[in-house]
C-alpha positions in Angstrom: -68.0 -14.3 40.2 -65.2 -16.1 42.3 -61.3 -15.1 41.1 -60.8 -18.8 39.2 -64.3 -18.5 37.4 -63.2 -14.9 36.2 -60.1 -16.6 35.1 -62.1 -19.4 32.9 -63.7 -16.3 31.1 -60.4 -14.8 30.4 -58.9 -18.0 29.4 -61.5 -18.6 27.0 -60.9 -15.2 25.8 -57.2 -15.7 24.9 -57.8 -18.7 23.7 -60.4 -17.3 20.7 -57.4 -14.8 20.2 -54.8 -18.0 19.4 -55.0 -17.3 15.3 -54.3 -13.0 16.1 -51.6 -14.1 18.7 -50.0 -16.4 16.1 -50.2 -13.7 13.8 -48.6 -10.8 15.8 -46.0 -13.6 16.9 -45.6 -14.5 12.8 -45.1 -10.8 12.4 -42.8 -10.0 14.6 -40.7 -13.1 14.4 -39.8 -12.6 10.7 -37.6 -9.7 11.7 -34.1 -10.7 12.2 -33.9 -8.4 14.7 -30.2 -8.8 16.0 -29.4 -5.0 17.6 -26.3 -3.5 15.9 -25.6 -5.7 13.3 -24.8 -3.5 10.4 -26.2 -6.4 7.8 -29.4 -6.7 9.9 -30.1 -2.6 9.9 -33.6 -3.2 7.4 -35.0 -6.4 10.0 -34.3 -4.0 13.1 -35.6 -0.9 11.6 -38.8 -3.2 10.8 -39.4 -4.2 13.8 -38.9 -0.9 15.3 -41.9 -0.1 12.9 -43.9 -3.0 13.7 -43.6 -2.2 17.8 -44.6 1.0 17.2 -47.6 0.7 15.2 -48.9 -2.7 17.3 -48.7 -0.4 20.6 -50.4 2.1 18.9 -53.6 0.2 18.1 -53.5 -0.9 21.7 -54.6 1.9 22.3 -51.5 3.0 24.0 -49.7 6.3 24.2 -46.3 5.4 22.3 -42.8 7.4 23.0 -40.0 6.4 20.7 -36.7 6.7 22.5 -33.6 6.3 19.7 -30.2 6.1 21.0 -26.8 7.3 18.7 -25.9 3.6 18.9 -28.8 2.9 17.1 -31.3 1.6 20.0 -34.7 2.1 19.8 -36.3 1.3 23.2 -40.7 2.4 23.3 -42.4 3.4 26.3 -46.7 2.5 26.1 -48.7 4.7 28.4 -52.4 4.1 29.1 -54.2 6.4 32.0 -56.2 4.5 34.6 -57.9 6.2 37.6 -56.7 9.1 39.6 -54.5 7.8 42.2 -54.6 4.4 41.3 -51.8 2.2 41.1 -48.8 2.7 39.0 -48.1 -1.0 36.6 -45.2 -1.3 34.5 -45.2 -4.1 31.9 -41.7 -5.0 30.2 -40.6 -7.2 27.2 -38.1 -6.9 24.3 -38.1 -7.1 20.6 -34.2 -7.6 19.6 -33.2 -11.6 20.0 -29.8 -13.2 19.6 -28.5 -14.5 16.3 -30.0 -17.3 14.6 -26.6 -19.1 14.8 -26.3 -21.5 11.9 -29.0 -21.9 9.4 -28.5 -25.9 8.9 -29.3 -26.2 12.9 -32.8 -25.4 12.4 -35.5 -27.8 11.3 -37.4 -24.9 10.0 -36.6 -21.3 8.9 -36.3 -19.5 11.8 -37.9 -16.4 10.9 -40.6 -18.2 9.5 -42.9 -18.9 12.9 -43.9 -22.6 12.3 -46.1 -24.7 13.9 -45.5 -28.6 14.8 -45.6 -30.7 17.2 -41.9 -32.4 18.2 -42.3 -34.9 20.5 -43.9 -32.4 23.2 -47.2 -31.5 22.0 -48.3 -28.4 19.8 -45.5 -25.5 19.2 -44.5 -22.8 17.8 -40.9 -22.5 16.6 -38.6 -18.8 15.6 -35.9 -17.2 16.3 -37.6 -14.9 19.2 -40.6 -16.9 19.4 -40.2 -17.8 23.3 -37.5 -15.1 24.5 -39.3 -12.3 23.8 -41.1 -12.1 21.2 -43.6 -14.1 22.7 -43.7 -12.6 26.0 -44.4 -9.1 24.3 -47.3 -10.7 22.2 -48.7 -12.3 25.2 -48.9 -9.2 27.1 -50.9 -7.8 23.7 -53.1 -10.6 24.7 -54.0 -9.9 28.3 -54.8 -6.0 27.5 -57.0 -7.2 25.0 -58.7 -9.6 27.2 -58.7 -6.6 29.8 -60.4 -4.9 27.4 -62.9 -7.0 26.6 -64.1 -7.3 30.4 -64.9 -3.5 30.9 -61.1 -2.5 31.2 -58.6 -1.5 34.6 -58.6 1.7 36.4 -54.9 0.8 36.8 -52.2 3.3 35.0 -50.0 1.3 32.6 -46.6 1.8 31.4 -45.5 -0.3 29.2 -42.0 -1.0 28.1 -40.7 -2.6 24.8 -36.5 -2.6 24.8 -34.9 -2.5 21.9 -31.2 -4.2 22.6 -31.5 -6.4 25.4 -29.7 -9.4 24.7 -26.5 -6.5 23.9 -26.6 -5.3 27.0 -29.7 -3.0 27.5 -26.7 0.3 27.6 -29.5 2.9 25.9 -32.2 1.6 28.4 -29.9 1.9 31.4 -29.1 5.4 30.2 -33.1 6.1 29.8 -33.5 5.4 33.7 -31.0 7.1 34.8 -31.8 10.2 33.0 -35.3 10.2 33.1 -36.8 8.1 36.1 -40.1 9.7 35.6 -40.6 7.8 32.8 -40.1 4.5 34.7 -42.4 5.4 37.9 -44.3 2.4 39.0 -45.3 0.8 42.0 -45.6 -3.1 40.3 -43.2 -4.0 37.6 -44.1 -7.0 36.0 -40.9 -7.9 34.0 -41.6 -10.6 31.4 -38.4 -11.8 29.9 -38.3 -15.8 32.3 -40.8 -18.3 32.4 -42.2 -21.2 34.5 -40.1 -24.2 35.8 -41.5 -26.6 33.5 -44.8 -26.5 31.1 -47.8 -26.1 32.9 -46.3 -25.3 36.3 -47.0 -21.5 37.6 -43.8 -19.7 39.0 -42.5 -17.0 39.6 -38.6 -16.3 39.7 -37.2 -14.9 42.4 -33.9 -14.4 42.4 -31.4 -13.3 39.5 -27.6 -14.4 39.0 -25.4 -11.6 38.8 -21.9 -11.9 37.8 -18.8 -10.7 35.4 -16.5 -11.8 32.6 -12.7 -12.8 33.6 -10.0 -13.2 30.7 -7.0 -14.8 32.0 -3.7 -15.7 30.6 -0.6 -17.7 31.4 2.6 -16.7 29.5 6.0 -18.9 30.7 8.6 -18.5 27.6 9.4 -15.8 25.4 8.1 -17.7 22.9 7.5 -21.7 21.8 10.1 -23.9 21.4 11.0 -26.8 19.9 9.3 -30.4 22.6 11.9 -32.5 20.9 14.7 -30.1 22.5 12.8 -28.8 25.2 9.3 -30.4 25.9 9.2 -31.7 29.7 11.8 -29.2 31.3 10.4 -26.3 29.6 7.5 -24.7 31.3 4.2 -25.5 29.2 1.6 -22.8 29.1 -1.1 -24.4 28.5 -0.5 -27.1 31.2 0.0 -24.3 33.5 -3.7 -23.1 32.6 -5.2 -26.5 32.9 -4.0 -26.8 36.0 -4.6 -23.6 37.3 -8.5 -23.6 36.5 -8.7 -27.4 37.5 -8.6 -26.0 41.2 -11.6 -24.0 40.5 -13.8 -27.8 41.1 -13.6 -30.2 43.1 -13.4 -33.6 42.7 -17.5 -33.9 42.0 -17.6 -30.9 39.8 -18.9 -28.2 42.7 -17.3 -24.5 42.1 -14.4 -24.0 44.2 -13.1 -20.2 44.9 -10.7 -19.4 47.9 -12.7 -17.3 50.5 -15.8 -17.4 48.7 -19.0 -19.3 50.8 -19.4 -21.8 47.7 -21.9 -24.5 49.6 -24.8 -22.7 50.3 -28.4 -24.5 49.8 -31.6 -23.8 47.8 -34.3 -23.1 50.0 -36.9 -22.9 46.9 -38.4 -25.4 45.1 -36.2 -28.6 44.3 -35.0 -28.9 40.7 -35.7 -32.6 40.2 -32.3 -34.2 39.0 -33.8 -36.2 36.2 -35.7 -33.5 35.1 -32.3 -30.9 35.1 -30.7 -33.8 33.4 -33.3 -33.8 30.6 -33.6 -30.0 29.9 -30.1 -29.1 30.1 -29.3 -32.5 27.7 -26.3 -33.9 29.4 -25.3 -37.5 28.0 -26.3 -41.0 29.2 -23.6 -42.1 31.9 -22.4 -38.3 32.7 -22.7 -36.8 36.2 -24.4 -34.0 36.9 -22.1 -32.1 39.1 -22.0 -32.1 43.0 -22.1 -35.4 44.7 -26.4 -35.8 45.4 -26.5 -32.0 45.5 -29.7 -30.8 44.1 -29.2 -29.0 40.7 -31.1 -26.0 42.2 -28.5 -25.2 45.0 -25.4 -25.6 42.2 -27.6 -23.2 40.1 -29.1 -20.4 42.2 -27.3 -20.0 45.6 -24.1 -20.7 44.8 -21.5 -19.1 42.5 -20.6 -21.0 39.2 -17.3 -20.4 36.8 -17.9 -21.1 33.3 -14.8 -21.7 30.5 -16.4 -20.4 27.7 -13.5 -19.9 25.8 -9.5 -21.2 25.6 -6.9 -20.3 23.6 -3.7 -22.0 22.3 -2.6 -23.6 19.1 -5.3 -24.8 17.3 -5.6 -28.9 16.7 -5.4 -28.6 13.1 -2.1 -26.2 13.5 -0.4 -28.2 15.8 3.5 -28.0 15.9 5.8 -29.8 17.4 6.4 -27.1 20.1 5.9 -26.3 23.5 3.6 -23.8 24.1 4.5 -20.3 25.4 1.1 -18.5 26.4 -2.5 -19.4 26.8 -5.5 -17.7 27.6 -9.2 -18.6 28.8 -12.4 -16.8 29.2 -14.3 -17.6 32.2 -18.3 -16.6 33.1 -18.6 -16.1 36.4 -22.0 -16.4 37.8 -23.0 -15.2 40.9 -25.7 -15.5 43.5 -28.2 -13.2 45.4 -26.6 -12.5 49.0 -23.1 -12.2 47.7 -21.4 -9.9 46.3 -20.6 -9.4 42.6 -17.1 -7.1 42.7 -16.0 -8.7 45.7 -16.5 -12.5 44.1 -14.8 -11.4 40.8 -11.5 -10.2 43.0 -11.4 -13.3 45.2 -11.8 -15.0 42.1 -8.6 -13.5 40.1 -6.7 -13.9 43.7 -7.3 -17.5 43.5 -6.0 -18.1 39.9 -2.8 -16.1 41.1 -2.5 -17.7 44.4 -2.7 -21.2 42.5 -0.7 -21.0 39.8 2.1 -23.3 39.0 5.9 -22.9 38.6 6.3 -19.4 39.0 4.0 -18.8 35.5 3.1 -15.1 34.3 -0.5 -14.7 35.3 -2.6 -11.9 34.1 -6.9 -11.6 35.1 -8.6 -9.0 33.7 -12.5 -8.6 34.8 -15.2 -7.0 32.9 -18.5 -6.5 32.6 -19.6 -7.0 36.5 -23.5 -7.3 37.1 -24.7 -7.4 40.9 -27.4 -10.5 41.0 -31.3 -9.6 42.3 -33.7 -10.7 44.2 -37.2 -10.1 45.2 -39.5 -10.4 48.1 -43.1 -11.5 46.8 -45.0 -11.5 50.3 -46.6 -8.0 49.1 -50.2 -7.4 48.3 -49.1 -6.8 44.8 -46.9 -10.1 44.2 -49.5 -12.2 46.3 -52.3 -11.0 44.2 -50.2 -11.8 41.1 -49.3 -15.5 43.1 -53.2 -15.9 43.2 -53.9 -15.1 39.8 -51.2 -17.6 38.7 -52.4 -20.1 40.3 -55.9 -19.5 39.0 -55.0 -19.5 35.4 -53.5 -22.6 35.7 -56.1 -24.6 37.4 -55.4 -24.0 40.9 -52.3 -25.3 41.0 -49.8 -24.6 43.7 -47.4 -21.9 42.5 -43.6 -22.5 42.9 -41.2 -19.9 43.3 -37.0 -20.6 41.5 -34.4 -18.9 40.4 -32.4 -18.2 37.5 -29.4 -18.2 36.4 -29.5 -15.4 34.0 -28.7 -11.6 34.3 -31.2 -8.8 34.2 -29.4 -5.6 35.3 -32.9 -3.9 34.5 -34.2 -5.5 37.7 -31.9 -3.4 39.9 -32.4 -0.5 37.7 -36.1 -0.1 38.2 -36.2 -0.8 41.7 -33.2 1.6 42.3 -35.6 4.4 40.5 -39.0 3.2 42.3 -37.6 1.5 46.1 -40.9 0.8 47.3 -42.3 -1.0 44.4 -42.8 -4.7 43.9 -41.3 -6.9 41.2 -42.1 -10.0 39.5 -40.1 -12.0 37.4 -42.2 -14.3 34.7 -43.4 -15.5 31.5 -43.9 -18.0 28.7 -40.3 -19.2 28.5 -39.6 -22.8 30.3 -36.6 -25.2 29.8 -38.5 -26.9 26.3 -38.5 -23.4 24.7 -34.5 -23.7 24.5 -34.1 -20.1 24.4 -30.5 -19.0 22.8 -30.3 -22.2 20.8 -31.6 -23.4 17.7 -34.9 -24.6 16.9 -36.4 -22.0 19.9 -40.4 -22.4 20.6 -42.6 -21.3 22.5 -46.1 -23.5 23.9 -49.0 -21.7 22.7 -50.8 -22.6 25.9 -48.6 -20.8 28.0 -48.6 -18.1 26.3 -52.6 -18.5 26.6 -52.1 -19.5 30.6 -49.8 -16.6 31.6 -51.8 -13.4 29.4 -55.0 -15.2 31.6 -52.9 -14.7 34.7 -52.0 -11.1 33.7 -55.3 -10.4 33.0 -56.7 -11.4 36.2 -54.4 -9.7 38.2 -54.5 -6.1 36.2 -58.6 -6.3 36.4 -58.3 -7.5 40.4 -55.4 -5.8 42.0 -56.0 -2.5 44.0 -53.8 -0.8 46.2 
């Protein structure tokens, strides 16, 4: 049996499990499973349970890791054949608030399914990032099952705090590496570049949180007295981050290589316009750059946060300090520490009128990336391809942060790594009214499948 007819056979496999995966996905999506939210401690505790028990009839070997800050993070074990290789599976089971209720068509904790406009999905808080992801790897051992099983030994990973930070599962590592040893790690928590489309994600954006503040009077005073000689705060700031862009909207950060090019996959303009939702008649930044280059290979600065008088407390004063928070994202090649510093050297070097400046940086993250030329990752390449018809496999990046990446390949060198999953830009992961496709959860357990029955060392 050729590679693509042994993937029709697990396709139609999956595809008989669709009511059990909507099930487990029902399940586990009706926990409000927000880590360390003292209101949410019953949800989190019940998905703990519900993790634990589902591995367990997987016919896995379950360790339960609690941490004092009230983690939970489980590690699966399944023995394959003597000497043969070493896989580690990965997915989580905490999400991100719900955010408000009146955003959502449907409950979120209820899984629903409908179709939107897009064709049939199914829509939860979790139910794409990673909820799904950890049902769809239920899927593909059950469909290795079914087909006389793999010699490989299996390891598999459920985190309990990701989207805080993944502190208890760093700890794990680094304590005990053992635990983690693996020679493939096949991390889903990303997805493919649009419905139907098999990728894989190879590189990660690092980067850090910087807090700055501009102070220029000992405190307001009166615009009517003083306004326009006075030194405005909040002007100063403006101006001050306005040099971080140029005049088309491209980062901008004094000694920092800010123009360098995708050499992936294209990210069709149209298409970035659609999934990230910008309005009729607004640019996209860059002047004809293509949305992958601004988003993968070269640093971007995020305000996500100002402070100063609010609107509806306005006074008729000039203002004495203001503050923003800035994301920084940062690419694979560069370096995270050393972009953050020439970052807060800019905003001092540029600010106006002789303004109090203070940068504070936090929570630095060094961006990934990984080679897929190895047996392992072409073997995985092949199998996606397979499962979705034979269709060329493309390879992007992403512009989130998964420390765990660097973790695991710090604590196994030689191993390979793939990033993937059932998330694409229609699941709008982090937002209201998340979903997942049911098909690709289907397409990417077929691909799992094949590879964990096929690959050999």
């Amino acid at each position: 049996m050729t590679q693509f007819e042994n993937a029709q056979v697990l396709k139609e496999n999956i595809e008989n499990q669709r009511e059990q995966i909507f099930t487990q996905l029902k399940e586990i999506v009706s926990f409000n499973s927000v880590h360390s939210d003292p209101n949410l401690l019953e949800d989190y505790a019940g998905a703990k349970e519900w993790v634990k028990e589902t591995l367990t009839n997987a016919g896995l070997t379950v360790s339960e890791f609690a941490a004092e800050d009230g983690t939970t993070n489980f590690i699966g074990t399944r023995k394959g054949s003597e000497g043969a290789p070493k896989v580690l599976l990965y997915s989580h089971f905490d999400v991100v608030p719900s955010g408000p209720l009146d955003l959502w068509d449907t409950n979120p904790f209820e899984l629903t399914e409908r179709d939107a406009g897009h064709g049939t999905r199914w829509y939860g808080r979790g139910a794409a990032d990673c909820k799904g992801n950890l049902v769809m790897h239920l899927a593909a051992l059950r469909a290795v099952e079914a087909s006389g099983d793999t010699t490989l030994n299996l390891t598999y990973v459920v985190e309990g705090s990701e989207e805080m930070g993944g502190g208890a599962l760093s700890a794990l590592i680094k304590d005990k590496p053992e635990l983690f040893d693996a020679d493939v790690i096949l991390i889903a928590d990303s997805g493919n570049a649009s419905v139907g489309t098999p990728t894989l994600t190879t590189t990660l954006r690092g980067g850090g949180q910087v807090t700055v503040t501009v102070d220029t009077l000992e405190g307001a005073v009166h615009s009517g007295q003083y306004g326009g000689a006075a030194p405005d705060a909040v002007a100063a700031l403006v101006r001050v981050l306005d040099t971080l862009r140029d005049e088309h909207g491209r980062t901008v950060i004094d000694g920092v290589n800010t123009t360098a090019n995708w050499k992936g996959e294209p990210y069709d303009p149209e298409t970035f316009r659609s999934d990230a939702g910008i309005l009729d008649g607004v640019d996209i930044m860059g002047d004809g750059d293509n949305p992958a280059s601004m988003l993968w290979s070269r640093p971007a600065i995020s305000i996500t946060g100002f402070t100063s008088t609010p609107v509806a407390e306005a006074l008729n004063a000039v203002p004495a300090t203001a503050s923003a928070k800035l994301n920084l994202r940062v690419p694979a090649g560069l370096e995270a520490n050393d972009v953050a510093e020439k970052l807060k050297q800019h905003l001092i070097n540029h600010t106006p009128w002789g303004a109090k400046i203070t940068v504070e940086i936090d929570d630095i993250n060094q961006p990934f990336s990984t080679d897929i030329t190895g047996p392992a990752m072409s073997t995985l390449a092949s199998c996606l391809s397979a499962a979705y018809e034979g269709k060329d496999l493309v390879t992007e990046g992403s512009g989130g942060s998964i420390p765990l990446c660097t973790e695991l390949i710090e604590v196994n060198p030689e191993a390979e790594l793939a990033l993937y999953g059932v998330e694409e830009p229609l699941t709008v992961i982090h937002s209201a009214n998340e979903s997942v496709d049911p098909n690709e959860i289907r397409d990417i357990a077929t691909a799992e499948a094949l590879f964990l029955l096929n690959y050999t060392k």
